[in-house]
N, C-alpha and C positions, 0 to 999 in steps of 0.2 A: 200630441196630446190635445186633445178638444179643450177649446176655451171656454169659459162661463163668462159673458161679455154683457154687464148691466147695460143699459140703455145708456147712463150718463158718460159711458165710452167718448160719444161724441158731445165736445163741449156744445153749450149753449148759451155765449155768452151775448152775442146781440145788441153790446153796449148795453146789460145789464149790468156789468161791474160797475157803471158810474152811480147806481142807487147805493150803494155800498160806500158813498165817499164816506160819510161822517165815522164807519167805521176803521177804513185804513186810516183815517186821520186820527184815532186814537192811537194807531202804531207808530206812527208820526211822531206822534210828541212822545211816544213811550221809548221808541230811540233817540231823540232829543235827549230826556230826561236820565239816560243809559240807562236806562233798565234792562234793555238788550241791544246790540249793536243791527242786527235784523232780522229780517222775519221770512217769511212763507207761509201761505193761508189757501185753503179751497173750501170752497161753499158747496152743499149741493141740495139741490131744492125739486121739490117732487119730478124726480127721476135724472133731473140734471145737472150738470158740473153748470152752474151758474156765474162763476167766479174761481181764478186761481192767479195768485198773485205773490210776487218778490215785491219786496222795501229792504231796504239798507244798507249795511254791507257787512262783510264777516266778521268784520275785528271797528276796534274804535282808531282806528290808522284814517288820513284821508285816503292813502290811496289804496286801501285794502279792496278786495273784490266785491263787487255788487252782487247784492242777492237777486237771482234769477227764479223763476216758477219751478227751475227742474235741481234745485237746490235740495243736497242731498242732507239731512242732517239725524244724530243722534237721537232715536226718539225714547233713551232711557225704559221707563217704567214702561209706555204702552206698550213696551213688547210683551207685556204681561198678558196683552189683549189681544193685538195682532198677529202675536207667534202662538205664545203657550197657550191660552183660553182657546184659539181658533184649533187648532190641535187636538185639545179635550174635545171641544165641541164635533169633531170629526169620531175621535175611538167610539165616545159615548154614542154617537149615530152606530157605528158599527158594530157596536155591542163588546169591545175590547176594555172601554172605562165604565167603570160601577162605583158612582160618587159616593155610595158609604162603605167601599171599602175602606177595612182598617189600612192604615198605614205603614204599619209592620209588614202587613202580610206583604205588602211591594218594595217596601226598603226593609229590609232584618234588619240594618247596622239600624234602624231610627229607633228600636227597641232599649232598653236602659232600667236602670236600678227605681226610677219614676216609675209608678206603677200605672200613673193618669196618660203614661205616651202611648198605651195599649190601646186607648180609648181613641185615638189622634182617627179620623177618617181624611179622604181625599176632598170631600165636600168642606169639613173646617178649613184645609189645607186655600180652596179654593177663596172661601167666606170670608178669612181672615180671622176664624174664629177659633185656630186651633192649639192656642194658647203660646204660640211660640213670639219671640220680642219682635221688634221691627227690625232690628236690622245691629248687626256684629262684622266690627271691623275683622273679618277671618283673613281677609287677606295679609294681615302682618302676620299672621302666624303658622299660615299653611300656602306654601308658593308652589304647586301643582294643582292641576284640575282635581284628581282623585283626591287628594288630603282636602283640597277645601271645602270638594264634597262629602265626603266625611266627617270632616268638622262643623258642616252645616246640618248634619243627619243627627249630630248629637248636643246640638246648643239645647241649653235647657227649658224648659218650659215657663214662664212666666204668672200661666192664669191659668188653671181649671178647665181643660177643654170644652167647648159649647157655652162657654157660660161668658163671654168677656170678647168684645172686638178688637182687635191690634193688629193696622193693617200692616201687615209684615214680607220683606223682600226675601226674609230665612224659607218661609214657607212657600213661595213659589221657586225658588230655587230648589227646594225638593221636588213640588210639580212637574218642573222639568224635565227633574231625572226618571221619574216617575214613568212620565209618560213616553219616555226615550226608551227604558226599558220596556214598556208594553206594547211599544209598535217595531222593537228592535233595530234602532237606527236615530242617530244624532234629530237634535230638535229642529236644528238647519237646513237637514237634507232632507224632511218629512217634508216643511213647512215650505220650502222653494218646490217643491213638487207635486204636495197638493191642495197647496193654497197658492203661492205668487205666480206663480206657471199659470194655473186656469183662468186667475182673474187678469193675466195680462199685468202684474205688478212687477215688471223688470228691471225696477232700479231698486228695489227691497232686498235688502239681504243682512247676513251675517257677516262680519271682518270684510268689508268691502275692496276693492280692490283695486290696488295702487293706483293704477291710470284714472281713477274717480277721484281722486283724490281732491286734486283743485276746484271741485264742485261740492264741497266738503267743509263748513265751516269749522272752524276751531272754536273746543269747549272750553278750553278751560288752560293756565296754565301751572302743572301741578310741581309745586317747589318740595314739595314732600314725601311723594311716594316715587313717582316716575321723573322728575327731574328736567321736565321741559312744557315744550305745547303738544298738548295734544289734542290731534286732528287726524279724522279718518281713524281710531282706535274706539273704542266704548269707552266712556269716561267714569262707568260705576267699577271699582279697584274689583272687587269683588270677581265682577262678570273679568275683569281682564286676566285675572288668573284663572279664569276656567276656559283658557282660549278665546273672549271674545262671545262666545254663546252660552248664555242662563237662561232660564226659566225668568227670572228677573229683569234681565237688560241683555242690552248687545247689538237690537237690531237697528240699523239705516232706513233711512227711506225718504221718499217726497212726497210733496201735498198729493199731487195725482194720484202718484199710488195709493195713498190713504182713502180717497176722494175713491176710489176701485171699491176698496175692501168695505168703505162705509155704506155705498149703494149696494152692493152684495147684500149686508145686514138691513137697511133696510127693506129690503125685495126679500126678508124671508129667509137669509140663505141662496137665493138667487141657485138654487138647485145644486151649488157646492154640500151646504148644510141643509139639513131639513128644518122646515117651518116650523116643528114641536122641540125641534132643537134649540133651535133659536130662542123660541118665547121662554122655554124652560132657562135658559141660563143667561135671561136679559131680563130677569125678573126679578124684585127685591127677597132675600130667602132668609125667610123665617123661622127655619129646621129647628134653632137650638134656642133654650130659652135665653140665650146671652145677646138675643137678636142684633143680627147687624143691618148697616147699609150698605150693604154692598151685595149686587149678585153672584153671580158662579162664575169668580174670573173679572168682570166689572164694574164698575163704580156707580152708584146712583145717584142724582143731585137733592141735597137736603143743607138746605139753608142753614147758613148763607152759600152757596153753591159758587163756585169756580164758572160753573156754565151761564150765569147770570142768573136775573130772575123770571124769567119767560120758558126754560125749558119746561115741559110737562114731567107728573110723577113718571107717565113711561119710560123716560130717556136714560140714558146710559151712555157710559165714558171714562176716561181715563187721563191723567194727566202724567207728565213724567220731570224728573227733576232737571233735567237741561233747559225745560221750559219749552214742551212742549206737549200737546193736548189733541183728545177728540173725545168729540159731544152726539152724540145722533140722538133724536127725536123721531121717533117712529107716529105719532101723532100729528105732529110739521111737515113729516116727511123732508126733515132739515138732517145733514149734519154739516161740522163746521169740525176743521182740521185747522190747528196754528202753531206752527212750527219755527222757535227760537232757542238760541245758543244763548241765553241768558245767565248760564256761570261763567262767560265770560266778563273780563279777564280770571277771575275766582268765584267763588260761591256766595257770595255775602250778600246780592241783591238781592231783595223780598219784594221787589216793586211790581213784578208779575200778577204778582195775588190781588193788586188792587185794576192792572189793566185788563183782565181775562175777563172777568163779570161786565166790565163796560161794553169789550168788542163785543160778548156774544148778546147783550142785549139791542147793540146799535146793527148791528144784523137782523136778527129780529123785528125791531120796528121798522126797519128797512123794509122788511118784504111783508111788513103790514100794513105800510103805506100806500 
């Protein structure tokens, strides 16, 4: 298979990474302070991998493993971007996705005694606007793939389709299936072959696999559902009963590979995706009058922003609950990948939300200086 190989292929770090001190140094004291045990980060700045960096280590143990750059970790929620959105963004080039199809007409079972789920399209689906909740523990009630997809085709409606934002995990988990069905073949098997293949992303994947394992932090340890640590598994329950791969979560990966797919996005598509593709669904969408912020598939920075305060209105991104994130700026021609196991040990730290605005603004003035 022919590669699509951005320019920032080859690093250009040059003992550029030491402008960037003041920003690792916020991760510094951000595992000090445990807010995460450590991290992994890539920069990339007009056309090139500028920066790609390990700090800490996997666990709050001393002698637990150091985080290395090719540190492979859960990136939760952005597989909403990297997998499922990169995926639309391919049918929709081919002419296979039509963003106001209804909903039904691609799932029957999403149909229902609601007479407003008639109205559902793949565009709300995508927006966040299509009135379904954010998120139902399905998993205690349905322990197969099929039933929790089903049960996820029929959770109820919450808002008035078009008219109400609710960014919702239900509703890309239909995406998903959605789109599995339109290209006829698993989200995993698409997206490893025509997205992480060309760009050269070969440590990205679905349910990873055993021998990766020790380059693999540990999320979380879950006393409640699965009954240990888990590592090397998806830590969203939901995705783990659907085999490991959602529409939602599930995928792996490291800075680098991120640091691939974000120079791809900036360069256009970099001839994976087309250029009117790209702008089309990295653009804030205003379709329905319950307007959101969010694009088709991606997040946009609106204050107070996660990304800090220097991102432009262009930029676009996604964060995900393990505590991990990507920011791209097409006007910078920045993006910035940070990648942390931050429910570890549990879920109860909130301390991220206050270091993510800092790192990405001390990047920034970093390379305004």
């Amino acid at each position: 298979m022919t590669r699509i190989t951005p320019e920032l292929l080859t690093p250009a770090f040059d003992g550029q990474e030491r402008r960037f001190s003041r920003a690792f140094a916020i991760l510094e004291q951000a595992i000090a302070a445990k807010a995460f045990p450590g991290a992994s980060l890539a920069i990339v700045h007009g056309g090139k991998l500028v920066a790609l960096h390990g700090t800490g280590r996997f666990s709050y143990e001393r002698n637990a493993t150091r985080v290395s750059r090719d540190a492979i970790y859960d990136l939760a929620s952005l597989t909403k971007v990297v997998a499922t959105t990169a995926m639309a963004m391919l049918l929709f080039d081919r002419g296979a996705l039509h963003l106001d199809s209804l909903v039904v007409g691609l799932l029957p079972e999403f149909a229902g005694e609601d007479h407003r789920r008639a109205e559902v399209t793949v565009r709300m689906l995508l927006t966040h606007t299509s009135g379904l909740p954010a998120y139902e523990r399905l998993f205690l009630r349905f322990h197969t793939r099929d039933r929790l997809l089903a049960g996820a085709a029929r959770v109820p409606l919450v808002h008035d389709p078009g008219r109400a934002t609710e960014y919702s995990d239900i509703g890309f988990i239909l995406v998903g299936e959605i789109l599995s069905r339109l290209a006829g073949e698993s989200l995993d098997s698409f997206c490893v072959r025509e997205v992480f293949r060309p760009l050269g992303m070969e440590e990205t994947m679905f349910r990873p696999q055993t021998n990766w394992l020790a380059r693999i932090p540990p999320t979380e340890e879950d006393r409640d559902f699965r009954n240990g640590i888990v590592q090397g598994a998806v830590n969203d329950e939901n995705a783990w009963i659907l085999g490991g791969v959602g529409g939602h979560a599930g995928l792996f990966s490291t800075a680098g590979d991120l640091a691939r797919f974000a120079q791809c996005m900036l360069a256009g598509g970099c001839g994976l995706i087309s250029h009117d593709t790209t702008e089309r669904f990295t653009i804030q969408d205003h379709t329905y009058p319950g307007s959101t912020r969010f694009a088709l598939g991606w997040d946009k920075p609106t204050a107070p922003s996660q990304s800090g305060q220097y991102f432009s209105p262009e930029s676009y991104g996604h964060l995900g609950f393990t505590g991990t994130s990507l920011w791209i700026d097409p006007q910078r021609q920045l993006a910035v990948i940070l990648l942390t196991n931050r429910t570890w040990p549990d879920r109860s730290s909130q301390k991220i939300k206050e270091i993510r605005p800092a790192f990405h603004d001390a990047i920034v003035e970093a390379l305004q200086s």
